[in-house]
C-alpha positions, 0 to 999 in steps of 0.5 A, a space after each residue: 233886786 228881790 221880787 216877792 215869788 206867787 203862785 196860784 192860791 187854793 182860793 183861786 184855784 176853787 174859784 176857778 173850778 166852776 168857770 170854762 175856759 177862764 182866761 190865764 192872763 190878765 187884761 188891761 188898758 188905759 192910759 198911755 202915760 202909764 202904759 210903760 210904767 205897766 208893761 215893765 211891772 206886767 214883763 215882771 211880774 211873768 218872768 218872776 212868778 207862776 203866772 202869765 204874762 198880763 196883755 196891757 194896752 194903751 188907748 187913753 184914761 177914758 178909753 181905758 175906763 170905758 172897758 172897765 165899765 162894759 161889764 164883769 166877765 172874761 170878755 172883760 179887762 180887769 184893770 183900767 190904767 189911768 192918769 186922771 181920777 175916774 168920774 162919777 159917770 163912770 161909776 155910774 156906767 159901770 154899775 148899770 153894767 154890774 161893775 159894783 166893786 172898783 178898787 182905786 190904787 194910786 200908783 205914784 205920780 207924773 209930772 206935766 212938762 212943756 218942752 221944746 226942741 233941744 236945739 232951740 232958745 229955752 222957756 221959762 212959762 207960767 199959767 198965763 203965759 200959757 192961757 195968754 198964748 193959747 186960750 180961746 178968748 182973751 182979756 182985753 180993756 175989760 171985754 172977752 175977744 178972740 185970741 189973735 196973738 202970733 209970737 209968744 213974746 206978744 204975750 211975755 216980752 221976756 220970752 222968745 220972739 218965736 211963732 205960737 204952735 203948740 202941741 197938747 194933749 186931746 180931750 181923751 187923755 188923762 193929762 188933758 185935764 191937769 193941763 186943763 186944770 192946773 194951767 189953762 184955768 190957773 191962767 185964765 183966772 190970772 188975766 181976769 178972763 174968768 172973771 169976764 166969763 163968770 158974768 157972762 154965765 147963764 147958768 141957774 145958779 153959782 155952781 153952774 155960773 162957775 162950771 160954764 165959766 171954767 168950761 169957757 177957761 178950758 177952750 183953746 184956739 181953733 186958728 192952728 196955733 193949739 194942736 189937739 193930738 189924740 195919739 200918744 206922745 211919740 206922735 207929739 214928739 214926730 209932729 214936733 220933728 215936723 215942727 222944730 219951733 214947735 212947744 209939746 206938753 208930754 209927761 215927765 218920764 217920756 221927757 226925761 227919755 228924750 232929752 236928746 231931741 227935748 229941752 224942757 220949760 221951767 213952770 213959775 220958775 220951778 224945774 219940773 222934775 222927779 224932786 220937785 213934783 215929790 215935794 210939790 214945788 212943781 206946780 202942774 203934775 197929776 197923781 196916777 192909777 190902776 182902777 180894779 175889777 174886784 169881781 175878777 180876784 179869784 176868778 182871773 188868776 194872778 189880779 191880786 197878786 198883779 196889783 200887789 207885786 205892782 205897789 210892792 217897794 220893789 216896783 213903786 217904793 222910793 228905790 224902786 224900779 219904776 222910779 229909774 223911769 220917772 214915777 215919782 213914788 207915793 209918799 201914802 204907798 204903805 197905805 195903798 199897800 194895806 188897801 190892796 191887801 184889803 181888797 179895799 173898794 172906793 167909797 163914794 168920790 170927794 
């Protein structure tokens, strides 16, 4: 494979002058489903230019948002990786903290996946079989009452006569909100709950009737059949060990390298997998990004080129690197491409 050579430009070298003891290698954190993805580009990127190997780590989208956010510095990181689209609160923190200039660099996408013991019978779920075994609060005889199914042939008799525990991600990982959005609230809506919550809502107007309603779609059980795991999919994968009738919610490149201990669940009758989310058959997958500090190029060596050599057809692109890992490759790279070249900020959120 042929990766494009940088070196330090004069530009960043005359920016560099007037700034002590600047750091040499990039910082960045975020999302641990992209954390593999970026530490393969950052080894790269060091073994095949004149810069330093960039520091990545992980601690979640949220997380990784919020260090973007706490200012423009050395102090600071210069990317934020994540697996949700960053939120209007934000932007807002960053520019009280004087991050104006966020450049929003899709990288690709991943797919949600529901997977069980390898050993195990094999899933073939949809949304409300999902909401159905999981949700907080249930439809039954046209009212709202608390979820007390135990097997997940209660809620699909064609599924396995097998006890509900099932392992999904926390509020602070990006994927928690696909899966909120795509799963729960697609199933909630399916089964009428929806419905019986919107009636419910008190809120002001129709905008917020429908927010408290899909809030209340988003809240699972509190019995122990829903597990929240703040950590990484490796600790759902050791609670699943633990566990081995127990259903994880992973993303499609952890699975697909641990098909050993894994089988994954069909989603409305669709086989998740690298075809199926580029096409968008698969029904539950997520775009992912890099969120960039633009005040840091030409200050931090290597932030432009980083990015760039990140996009390149090399690392993203159809054949690339990254897709032996299961990044699913941006059909709109080419574009994504020009706004790097462009130092293309985000304009206001849709």
């Amino acid at each position: 494979m042929t990766f494009l050579k940088f070196s330090v430009s004069a530009v960043a070298l005359c920016a560099m002058a007037g700034v002590a003891e600047a750091r040499d290698n990039l910082q960045i954190a975020g999302s641990s489903t992209v954390l593999p993805y970026a530490t393969i580009v950052a080894e790269a990127f060091g073994e095949n230019t004149d810069f330093a190997t960039p520091v990545v780590e992980g601690g979640g989208s949220g997380a990784g948002r919020k260090k973007l956010c706490e200012g423009v510095g050395e102090n600071t990181i210069d990317i934020a990786n994540s697996s949700s689209r960053i939120k209007q609160s934000d932007i807002d923190e960053c520019k009280t903290n004087g991050v104006t200039d966020i450049m929003e660099v899709r990288i690709g996408y991943d797919g949600i996946v529901f997977a069980t013991a390898a050993s195990g019978p094999a899933f073939a779920l949809t949304p409300t079989d999902v909401f159905l075994a999981i949700g907080a609060k249930v439809a039954k005889d046209g009212a709202l009452v608390d979820n007390t199914a135990k097997q997940w042939a209660e809620v699909n008799a064609a599924l396995p006569a097998q006890d509900i525990l099932a392992f999904i991600p926390g509020t602070k990982h990006g994927t928690r909100e696909v899966f909120d959005t795509k799963v729960l609230l697609e199933g909630c809506k399916a089964t009428g709950a929806y419905d019986l919550h919107l009636a419910a809502s008190t809120g002001a107007d129709d905008d917020a009737k429908k927010k408290e309603a899909e809030t209340a779609c988003f809240e699972t059980r509190t019995d122990g059949a829903s597990v929240d795991i703040d950590g990484d999919y490796t600790e759902t994968l050791a609670r699943m060990d633990a566990n081995p009738t127990a259903m994880g919610v992973f993303g499609l490149s952890f699975y697909e390298n641990n098909t050993a201990k894994l089988q994954v669940a069909t989603m409305s009758g669709v086989t998740p997998s690298v075809e199926t989310i580029a096409s968008g058959e698969y029904p539950v997958s997520r775009p992912l990004y890099m969120y960039v500090k633009k005040q840091h190029i030409g200050v931090i060596p290597g932030l432009k080129e980083y990015v760039q050599f990140f996009v390149s057809d090399d690392m993203v692109g159809p054949e690339g690197e990254l897709t032996q890992y299961g990044l699913v490759p941006d059909p709109e790279l080419a574009a994504t491409q020009a706004a790097v070249e462009a130092e293309t900020v985000m304009g206001p959120l849709e």
